[in-house]
Biotite code that builds the C-alpha atoms (Angstrom):
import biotite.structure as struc

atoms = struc.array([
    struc.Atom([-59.626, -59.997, -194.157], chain_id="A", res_id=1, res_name="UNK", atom_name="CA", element="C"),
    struc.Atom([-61.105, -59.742, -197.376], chain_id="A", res_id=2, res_name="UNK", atom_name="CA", element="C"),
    struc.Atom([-60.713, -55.836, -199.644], chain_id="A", res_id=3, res_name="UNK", atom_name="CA", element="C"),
    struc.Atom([-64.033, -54.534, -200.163], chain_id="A", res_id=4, res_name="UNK", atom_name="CA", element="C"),
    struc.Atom([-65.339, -55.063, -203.908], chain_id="A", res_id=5, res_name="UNK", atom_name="CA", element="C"),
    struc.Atom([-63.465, -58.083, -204.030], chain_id="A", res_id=6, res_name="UNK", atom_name="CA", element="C"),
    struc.Atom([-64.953, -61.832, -203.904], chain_id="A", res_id=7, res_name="UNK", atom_name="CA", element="C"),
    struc.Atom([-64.802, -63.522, -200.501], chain_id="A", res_id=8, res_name="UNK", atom_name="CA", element="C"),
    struc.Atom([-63.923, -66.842, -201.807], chain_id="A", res_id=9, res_name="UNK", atom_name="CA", element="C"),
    struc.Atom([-66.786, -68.786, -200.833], chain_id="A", res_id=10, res_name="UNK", atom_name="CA", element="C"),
    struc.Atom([-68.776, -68.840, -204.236], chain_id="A", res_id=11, res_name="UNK", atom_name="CA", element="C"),
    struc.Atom([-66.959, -70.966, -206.412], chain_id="A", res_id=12, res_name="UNK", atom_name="CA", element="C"),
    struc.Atom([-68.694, -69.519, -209.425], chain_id="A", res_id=13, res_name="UNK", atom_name="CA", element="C"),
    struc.Atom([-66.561, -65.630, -208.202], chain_id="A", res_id=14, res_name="UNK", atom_name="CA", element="C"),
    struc.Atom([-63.024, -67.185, -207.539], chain_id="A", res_id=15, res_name="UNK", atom_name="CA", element="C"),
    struc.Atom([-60.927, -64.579, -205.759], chain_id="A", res_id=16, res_name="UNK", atom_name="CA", element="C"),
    struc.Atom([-58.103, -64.316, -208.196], chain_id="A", res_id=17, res_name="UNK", atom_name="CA", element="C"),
    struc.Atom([-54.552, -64.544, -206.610], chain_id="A", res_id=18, res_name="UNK", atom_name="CA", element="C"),
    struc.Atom([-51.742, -63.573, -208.407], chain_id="A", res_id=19, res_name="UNK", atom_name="CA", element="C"),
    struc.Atom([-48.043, -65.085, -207.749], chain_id="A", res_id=20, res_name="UNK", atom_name="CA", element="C"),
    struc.Atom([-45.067, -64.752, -209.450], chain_id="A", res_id=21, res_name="UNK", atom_name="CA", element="C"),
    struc.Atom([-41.497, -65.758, -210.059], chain_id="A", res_id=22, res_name="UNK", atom_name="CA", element="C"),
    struc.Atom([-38.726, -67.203, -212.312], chain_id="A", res_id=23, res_name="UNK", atom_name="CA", element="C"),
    struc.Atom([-39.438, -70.900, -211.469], chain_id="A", res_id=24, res_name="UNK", atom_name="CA", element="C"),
    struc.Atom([-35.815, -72.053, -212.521], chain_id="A", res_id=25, res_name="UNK", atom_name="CA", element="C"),
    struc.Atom([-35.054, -75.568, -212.639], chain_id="A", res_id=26, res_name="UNK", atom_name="CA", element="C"),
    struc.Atom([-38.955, -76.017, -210.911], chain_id="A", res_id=27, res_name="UNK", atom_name="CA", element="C"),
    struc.Atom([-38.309, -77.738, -207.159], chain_id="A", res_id=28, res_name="UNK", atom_name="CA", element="C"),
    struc.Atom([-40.660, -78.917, -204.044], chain_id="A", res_id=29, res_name="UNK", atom_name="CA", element="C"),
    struc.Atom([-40.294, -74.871, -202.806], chain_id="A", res_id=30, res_name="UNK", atom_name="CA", element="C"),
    struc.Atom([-41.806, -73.528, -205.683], chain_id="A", res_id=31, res_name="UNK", atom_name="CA", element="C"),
    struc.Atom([-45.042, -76.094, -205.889], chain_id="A", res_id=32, res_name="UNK", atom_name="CA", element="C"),
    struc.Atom([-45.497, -75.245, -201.853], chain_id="A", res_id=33, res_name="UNK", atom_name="CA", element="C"),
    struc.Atom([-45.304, -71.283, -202.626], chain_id="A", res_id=34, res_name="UNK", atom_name="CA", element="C"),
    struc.Atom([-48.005, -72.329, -205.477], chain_id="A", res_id=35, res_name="UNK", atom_name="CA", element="C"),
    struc.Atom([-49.841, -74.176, -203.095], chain_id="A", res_id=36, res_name="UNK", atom_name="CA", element="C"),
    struc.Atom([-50.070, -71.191, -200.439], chain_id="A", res_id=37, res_name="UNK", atom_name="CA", element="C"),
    struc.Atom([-51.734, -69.137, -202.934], chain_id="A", res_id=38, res_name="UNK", atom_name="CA", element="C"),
    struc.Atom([-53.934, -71.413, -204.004], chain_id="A", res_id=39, res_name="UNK", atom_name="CA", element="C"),
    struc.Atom([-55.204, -71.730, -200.193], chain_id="A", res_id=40, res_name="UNK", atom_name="CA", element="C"),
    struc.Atom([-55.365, -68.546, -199.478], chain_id="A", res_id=41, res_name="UNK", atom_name="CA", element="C"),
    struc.Atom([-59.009, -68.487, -199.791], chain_id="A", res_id=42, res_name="UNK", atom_name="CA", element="C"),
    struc.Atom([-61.708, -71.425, -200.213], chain_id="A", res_id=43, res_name="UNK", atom_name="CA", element="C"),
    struc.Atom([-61.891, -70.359, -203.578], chain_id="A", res_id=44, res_name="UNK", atom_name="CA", element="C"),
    struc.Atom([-59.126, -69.367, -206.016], chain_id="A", res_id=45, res_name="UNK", atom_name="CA", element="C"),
    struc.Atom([-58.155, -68.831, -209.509], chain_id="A", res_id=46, res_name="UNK", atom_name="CA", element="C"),
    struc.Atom([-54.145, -68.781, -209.306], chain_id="A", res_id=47, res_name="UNK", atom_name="CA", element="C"),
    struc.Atom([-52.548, -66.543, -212.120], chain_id="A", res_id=48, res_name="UNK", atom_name="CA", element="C"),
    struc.Atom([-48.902, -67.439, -212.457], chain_id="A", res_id=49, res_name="UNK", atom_name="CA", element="C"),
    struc.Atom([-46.560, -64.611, -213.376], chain_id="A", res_id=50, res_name="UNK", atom_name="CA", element="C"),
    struc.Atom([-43.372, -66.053, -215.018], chain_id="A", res_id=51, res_name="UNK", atom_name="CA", element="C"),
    struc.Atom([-40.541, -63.790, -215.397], chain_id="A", res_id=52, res_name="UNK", atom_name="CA", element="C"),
    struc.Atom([-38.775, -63.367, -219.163], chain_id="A", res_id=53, res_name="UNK", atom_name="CA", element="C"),
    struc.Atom([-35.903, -64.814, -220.337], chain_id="A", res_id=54, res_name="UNK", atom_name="CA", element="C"),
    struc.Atom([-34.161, -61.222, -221.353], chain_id="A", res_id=55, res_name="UNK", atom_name="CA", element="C"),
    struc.Atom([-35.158, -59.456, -218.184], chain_id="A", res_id=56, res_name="UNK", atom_name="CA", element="C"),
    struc.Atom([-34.366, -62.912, -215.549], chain_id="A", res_id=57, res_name="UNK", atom_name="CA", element="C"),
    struc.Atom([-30.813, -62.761, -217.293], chain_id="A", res_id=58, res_name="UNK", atom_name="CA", element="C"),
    struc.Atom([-30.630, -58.839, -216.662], chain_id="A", res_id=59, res_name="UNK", atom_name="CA", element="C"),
    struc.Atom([-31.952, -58.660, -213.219], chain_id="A", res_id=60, res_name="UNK", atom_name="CA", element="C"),
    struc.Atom([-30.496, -62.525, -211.619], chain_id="A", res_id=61, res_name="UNK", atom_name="CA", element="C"),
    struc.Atom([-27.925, -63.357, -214.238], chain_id="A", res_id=62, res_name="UNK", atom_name="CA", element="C"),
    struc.Atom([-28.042, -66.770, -215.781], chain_id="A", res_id=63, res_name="UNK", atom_name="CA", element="C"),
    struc.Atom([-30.609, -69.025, -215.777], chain_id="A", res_id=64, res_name="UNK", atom_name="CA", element="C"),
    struc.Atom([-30.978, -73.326, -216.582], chain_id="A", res_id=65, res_name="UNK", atom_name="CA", element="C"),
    struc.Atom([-34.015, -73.062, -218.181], chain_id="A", res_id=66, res_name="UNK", atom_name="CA", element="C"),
    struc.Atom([-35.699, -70.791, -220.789], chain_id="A", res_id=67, res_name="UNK", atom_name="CA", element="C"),
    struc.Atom([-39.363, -69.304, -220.158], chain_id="A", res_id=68, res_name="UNK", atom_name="CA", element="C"),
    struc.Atom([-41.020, -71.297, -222.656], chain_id="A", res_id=69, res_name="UNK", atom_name="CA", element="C"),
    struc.Atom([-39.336, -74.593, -220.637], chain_id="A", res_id=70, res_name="UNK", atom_name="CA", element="C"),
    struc.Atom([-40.505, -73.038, -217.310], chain_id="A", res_id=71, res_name="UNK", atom_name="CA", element="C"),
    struc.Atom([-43.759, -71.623, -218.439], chain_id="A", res_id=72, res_name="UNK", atom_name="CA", element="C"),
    struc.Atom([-44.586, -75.518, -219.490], chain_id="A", res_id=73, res_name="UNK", atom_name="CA", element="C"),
    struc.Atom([-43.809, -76.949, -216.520], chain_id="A", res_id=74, res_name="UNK", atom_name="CA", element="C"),
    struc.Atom([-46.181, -75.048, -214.608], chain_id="A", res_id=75, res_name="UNK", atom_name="CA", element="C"),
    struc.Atom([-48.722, -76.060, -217.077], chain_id="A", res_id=76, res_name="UNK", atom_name="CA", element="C"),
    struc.Atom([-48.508, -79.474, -215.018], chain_id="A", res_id=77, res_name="UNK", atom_name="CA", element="C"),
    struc.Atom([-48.719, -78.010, -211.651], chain_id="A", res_id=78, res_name="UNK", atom_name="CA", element="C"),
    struc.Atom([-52.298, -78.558, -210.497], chain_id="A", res_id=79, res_name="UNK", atom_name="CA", element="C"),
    struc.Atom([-52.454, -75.507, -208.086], chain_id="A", res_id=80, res_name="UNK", atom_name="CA", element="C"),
    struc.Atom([-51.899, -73.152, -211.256], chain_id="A", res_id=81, res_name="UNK", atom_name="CA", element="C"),
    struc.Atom([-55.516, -72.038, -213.283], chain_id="A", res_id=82, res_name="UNK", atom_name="CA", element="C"),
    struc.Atom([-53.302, -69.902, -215.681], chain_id="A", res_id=83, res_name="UNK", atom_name="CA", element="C"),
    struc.Atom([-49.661, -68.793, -216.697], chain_id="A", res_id=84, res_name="UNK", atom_name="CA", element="C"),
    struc.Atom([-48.490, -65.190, -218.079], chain_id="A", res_id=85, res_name="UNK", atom_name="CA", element="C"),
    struc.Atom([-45.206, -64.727, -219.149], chain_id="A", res_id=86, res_name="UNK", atom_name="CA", element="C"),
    struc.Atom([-43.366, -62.824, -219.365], chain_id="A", res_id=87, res_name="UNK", atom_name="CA", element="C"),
    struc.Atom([-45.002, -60.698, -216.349], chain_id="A", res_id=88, res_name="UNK", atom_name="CA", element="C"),
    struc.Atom([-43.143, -57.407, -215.532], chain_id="A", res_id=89, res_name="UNK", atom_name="CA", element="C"),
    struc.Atom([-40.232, -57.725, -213.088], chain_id="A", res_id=90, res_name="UNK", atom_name="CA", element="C"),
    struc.Atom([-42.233, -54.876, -211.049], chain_id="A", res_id=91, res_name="UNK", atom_name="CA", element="C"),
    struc.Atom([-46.035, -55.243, -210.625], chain_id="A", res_id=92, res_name="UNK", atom_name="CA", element="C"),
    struc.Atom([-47.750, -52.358, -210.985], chain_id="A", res_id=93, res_name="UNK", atom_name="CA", element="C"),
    struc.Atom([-51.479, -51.783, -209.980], chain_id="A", res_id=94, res_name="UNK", atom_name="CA", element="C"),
    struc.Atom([-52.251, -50.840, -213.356], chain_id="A", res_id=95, res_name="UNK", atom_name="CA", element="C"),
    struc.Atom([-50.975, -54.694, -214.201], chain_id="A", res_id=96, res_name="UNK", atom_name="CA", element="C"),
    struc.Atom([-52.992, -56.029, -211.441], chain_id="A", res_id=97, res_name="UNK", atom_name="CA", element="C"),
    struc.Atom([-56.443, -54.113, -212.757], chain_id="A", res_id=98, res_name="UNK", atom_name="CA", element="C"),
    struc.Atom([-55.694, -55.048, -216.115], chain_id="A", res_id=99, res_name="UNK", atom_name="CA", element="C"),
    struc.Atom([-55.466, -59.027, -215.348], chain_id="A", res_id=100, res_name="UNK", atom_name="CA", element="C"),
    struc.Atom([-58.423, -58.421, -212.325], chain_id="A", res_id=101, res_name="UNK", atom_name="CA", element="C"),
    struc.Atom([-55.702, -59.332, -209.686], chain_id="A", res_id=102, res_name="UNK", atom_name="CA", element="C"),
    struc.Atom([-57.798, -59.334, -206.215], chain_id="A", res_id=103, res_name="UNK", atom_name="CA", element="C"),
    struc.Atom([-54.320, -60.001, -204.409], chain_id="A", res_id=104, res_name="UNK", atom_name="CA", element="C"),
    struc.Atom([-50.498, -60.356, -204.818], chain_id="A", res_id=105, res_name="UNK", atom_name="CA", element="C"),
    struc.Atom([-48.957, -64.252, -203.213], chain_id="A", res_id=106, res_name="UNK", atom_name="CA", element="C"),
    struc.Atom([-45.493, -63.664, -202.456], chain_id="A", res_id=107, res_name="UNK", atom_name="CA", element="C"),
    struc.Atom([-42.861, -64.057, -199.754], chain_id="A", res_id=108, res_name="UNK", atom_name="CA", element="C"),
    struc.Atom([-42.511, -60.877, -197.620], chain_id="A", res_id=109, res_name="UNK", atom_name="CA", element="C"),
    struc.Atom([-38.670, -60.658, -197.969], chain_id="A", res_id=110, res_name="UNK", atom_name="CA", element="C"),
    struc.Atom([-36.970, -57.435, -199.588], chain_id="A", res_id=111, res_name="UNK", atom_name="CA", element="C"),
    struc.Atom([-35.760, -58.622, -203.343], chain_id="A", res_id=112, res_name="UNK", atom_name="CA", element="C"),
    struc.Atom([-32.514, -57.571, -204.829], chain_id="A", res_id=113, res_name="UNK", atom_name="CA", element="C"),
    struc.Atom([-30.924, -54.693, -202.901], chain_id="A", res_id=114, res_name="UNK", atom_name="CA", element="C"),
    struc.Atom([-33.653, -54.670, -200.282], chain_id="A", res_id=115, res_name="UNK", atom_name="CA", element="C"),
    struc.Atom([-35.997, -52.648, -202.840], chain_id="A", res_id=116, res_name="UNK", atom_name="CA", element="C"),
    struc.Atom([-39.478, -53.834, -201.661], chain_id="A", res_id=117, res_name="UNK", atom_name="CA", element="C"),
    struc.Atom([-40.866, -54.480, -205.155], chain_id="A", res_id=118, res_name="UNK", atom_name="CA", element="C"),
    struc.Atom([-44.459, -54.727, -204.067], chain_id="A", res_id=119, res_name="UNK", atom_name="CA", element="C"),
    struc.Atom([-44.724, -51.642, -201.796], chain_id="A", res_id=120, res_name="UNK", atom_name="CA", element="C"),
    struc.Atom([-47.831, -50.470, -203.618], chain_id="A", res_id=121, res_name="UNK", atom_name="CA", element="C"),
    struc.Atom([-49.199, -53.568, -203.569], chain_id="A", res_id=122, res_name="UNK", atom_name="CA", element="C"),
    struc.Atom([-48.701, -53.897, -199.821], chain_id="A", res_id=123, res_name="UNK", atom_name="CA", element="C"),
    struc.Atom([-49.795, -50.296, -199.229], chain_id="A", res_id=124, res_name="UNK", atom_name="CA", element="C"),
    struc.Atom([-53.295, -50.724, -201.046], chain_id="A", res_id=125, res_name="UNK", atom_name="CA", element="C"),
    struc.Atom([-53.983, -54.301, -198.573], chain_id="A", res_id=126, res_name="UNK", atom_name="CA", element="C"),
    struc.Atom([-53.566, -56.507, -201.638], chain_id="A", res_id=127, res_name="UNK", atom_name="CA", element="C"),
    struc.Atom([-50.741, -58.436, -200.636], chain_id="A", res_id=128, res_name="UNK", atom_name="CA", element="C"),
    struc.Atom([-50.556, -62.117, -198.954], chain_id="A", res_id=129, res_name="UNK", atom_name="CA", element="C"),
    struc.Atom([-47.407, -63.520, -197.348], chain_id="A", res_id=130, res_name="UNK", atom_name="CA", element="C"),
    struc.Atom([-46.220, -66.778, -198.591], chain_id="A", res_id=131, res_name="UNK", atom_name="CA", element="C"),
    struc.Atom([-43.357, -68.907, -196.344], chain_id="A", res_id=132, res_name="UNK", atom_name="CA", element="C"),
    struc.Atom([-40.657, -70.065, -198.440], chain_id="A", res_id=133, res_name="UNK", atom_name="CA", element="C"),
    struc.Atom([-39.633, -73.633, -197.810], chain_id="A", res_id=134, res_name="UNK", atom_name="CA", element="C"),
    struc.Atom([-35.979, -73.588, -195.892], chain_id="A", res_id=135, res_name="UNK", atom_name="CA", element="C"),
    struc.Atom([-33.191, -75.572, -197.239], chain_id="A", res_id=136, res_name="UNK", atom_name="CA", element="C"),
    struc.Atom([-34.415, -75.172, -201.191], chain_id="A", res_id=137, res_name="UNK", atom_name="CA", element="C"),
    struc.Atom([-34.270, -73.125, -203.819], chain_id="A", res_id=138, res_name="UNK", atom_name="CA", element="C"),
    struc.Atom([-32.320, -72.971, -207.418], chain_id="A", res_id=139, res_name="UNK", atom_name="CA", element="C"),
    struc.Atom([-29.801, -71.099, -205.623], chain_id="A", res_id=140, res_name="UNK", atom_name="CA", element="C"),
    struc.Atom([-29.035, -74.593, -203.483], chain_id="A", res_id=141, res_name="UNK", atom_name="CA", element="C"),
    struc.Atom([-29.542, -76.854, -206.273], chain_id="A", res_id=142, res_name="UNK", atom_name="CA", element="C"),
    struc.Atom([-27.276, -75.286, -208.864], chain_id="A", res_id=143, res_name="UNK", atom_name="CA", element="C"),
    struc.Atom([-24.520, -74.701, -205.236], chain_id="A", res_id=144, res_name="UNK", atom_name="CA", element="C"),
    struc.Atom([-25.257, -78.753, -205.236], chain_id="A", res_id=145, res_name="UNK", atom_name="CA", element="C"),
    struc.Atom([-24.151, -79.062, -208.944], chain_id="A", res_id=146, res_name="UNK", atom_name="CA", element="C"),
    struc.Atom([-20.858, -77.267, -208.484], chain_id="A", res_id=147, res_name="UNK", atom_name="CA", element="C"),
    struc.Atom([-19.989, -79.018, -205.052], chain_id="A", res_id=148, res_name="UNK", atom_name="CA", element="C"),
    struc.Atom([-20.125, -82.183, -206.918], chain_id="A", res_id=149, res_name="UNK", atom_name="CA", element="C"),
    struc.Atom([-18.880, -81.166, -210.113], chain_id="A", res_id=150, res_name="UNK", atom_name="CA", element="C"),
    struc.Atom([-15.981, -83.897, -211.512], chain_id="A", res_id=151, res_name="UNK", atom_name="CA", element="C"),
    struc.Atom([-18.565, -86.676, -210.423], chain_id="A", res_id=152, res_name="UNK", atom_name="CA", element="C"),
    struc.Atom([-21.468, -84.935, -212.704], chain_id="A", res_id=153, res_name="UNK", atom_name="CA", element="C"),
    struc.Atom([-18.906, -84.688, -215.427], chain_id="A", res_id=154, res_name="UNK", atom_name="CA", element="C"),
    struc.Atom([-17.443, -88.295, -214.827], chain_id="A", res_id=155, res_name="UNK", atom_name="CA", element="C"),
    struc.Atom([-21.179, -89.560, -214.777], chain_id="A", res_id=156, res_name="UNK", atom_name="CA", element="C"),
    struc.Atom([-21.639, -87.867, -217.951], chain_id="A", res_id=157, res_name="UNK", atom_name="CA", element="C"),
    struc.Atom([-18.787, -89.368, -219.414], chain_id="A", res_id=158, res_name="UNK", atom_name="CA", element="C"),
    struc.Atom([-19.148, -92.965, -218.430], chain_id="A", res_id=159, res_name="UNK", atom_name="CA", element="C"),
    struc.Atom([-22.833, -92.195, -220.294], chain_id="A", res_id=160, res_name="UNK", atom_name="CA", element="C"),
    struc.Atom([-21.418, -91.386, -223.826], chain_id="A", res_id=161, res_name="UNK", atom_name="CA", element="C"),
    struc.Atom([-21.503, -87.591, -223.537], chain_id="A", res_id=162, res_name="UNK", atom_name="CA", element="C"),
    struc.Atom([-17.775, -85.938, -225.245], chain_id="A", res_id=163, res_name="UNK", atom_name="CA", element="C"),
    struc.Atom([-16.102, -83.582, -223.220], chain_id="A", res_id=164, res_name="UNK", atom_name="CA", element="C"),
    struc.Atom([-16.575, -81.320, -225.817], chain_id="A", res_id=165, res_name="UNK", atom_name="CA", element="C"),
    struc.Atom([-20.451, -81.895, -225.617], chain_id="A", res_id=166, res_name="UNK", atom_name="CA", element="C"),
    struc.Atom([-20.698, -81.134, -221.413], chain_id="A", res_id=167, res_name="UNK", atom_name="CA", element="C"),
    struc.Atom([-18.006, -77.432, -221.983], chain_id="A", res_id=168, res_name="UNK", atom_name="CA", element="C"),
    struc.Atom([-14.651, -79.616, -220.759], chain_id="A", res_id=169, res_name="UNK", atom_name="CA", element="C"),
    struc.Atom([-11.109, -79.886, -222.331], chain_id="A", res_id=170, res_name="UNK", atom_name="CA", element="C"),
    struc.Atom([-10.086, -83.263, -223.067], chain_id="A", res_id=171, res_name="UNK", atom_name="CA", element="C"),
    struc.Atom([-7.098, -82.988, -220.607], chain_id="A", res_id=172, res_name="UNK", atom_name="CA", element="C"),
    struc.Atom([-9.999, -82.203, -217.651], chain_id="A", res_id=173, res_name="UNK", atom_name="CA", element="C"),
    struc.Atom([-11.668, -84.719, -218.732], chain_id="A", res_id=174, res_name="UNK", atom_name="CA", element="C"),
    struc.Atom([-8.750, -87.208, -218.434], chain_id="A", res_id=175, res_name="UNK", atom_name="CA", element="C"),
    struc.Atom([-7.783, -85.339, -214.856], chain_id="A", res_id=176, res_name="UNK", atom_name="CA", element="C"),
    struc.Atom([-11.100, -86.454, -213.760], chain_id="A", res_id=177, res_name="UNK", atom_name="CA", element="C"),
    struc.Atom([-11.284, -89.993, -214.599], chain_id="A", res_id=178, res_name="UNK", atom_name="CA", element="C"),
    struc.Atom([-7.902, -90.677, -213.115], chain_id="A", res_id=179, res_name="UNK", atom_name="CA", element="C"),
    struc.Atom([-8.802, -88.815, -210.360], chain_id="A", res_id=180, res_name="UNK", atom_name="CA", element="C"),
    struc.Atom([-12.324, -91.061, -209.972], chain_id="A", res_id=181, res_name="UNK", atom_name="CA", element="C"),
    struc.Atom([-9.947, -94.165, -210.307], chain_id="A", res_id=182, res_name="UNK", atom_name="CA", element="C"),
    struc.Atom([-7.380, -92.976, -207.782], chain_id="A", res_id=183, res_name="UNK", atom_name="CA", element="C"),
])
């Protein structure tokens, strides 16, 4: 169902403009499908990509891999994507959404950080769009993948020329974890 006032989809000259964003963190197969749901949504779309700052990510998530001007041009090579703003505010608000000409909102329907819906009045005005996320990824998994495996990423990085001082390990680690790859 389309809002009244807003472009159906079908003239490709009147794109319905969808709206999705998102930190994109160390950019994975889940992210380009979410990108790829809004996109679809309608036959016709012009996908504005919301990228959340560096300042406010770190605030809100806690650390992140890579910086917004690293995960801003990444989705410059993502052909779903028509345009990028970042940073976009944590919290859209409808003035945001009239300002950019937002027809609708792409994003999964899950409560965010301490079940706070953040796009309640996005939802409540019929401007919202469920995306699925993809199971089994998401930087969350990756990074849990990292750790799991840990002394063989730092071995690997060792046996390629990197110092321990270079990849954040003491020498002695370093040592522990050769001896222990030998062993």
């Amino acid at each position: 169902m389309v809002n009244p006032g807003v472009p159906d989809g079908n003239d490709p000259n009147n794109p319905v403009r969808v709206y999705a964003d998102g930190v994109f963190d160390m950019y994975h197969v889940g992210h380009a499908k979410v990108l790829m749901q809004a996109k679809k949504l309608f036959k016709h779309v012009y996908l504005v990509v919301g990228v959340s700052g560096d300042e406010e990510t770190i605030e809100k998530k806690g650390k992140i891999v890579m910086n917004e001007k690293e995960r801003c041009e990444i989705l410059e090579h993502c052909k779903w994507v028509d345009e990028i703003l970042c940073p976009c505010p944590w919290v859209i608000s409808i003035d945001f959404l009239r300002k950019h000409n937002i027809h609708y909102v792409a994003h999964d329907d899950l409560p965010y950080i301490g079940g706070v819906d953040i796009y309640y009045d996005v939802k409540r005005l019929g401007m919202f769009r469920a995306t699925q996320r993809t199971e089994g990824i998401s930087t969350s998994d990756i990074i849990l993948r990292i750790i799991k495996d840990y002394d063989m990423y730092v071995e690997r990085s060792l046996e390629r020329g990197y110092k321990a001082k270079d990849i954040g390990v003491s020498a002695t680690k370093a040592f522990r974890i050769k001896i222990k790859a030998q062993v």
